[in-house]
C-alpha positions in Angstrom: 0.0 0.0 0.0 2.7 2.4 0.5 4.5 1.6 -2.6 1.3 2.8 -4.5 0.9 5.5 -2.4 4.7 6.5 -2.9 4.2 6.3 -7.2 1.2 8.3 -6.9 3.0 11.0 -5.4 6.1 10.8 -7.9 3.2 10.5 -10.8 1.3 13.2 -9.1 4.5 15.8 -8.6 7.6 14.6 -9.6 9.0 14.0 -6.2 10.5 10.2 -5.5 10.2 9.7 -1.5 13.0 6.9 -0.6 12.6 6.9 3.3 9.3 6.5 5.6 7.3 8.7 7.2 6.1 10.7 4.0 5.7 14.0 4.9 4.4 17.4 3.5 8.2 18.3 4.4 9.5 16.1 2.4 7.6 16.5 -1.1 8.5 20.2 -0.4 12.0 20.0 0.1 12.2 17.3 -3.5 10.0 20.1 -5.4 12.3 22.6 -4.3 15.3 20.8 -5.3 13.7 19.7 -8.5 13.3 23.3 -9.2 16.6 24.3 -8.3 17.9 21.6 -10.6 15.7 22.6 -13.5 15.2 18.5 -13.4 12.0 17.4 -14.1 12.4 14.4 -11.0 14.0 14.8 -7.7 14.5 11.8 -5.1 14.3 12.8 -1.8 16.0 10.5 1.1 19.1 8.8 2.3 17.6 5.3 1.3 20.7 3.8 -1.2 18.5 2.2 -4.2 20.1 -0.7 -6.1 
């Protein structure tokens, strides 16, 4: 259930949430970077992904 939760919020924004709780916080700080980076994804978390 959180998995689909998590894709709906990348789908949704853009923002890729690697590490639990997901917060309000959280998708701000990856839409902030995102725009910083003129990306159009950001990952947010210290999860390592293989």
């Amino acid at each position: 259930m959180l998995g689909a939760i998590a894709n709906a919020i990348y789908d949704a924004c853009g923002v890729r949430v690697t590490e639990l709780p997901i917060t309000p916080e959280k998708i701000l700080r990856g839409l902030k970077q995102r725009e910083g980076s003129r990306a159009s994804r950001a990952v947010v978390g210290t999860g390592v992904r293989a």
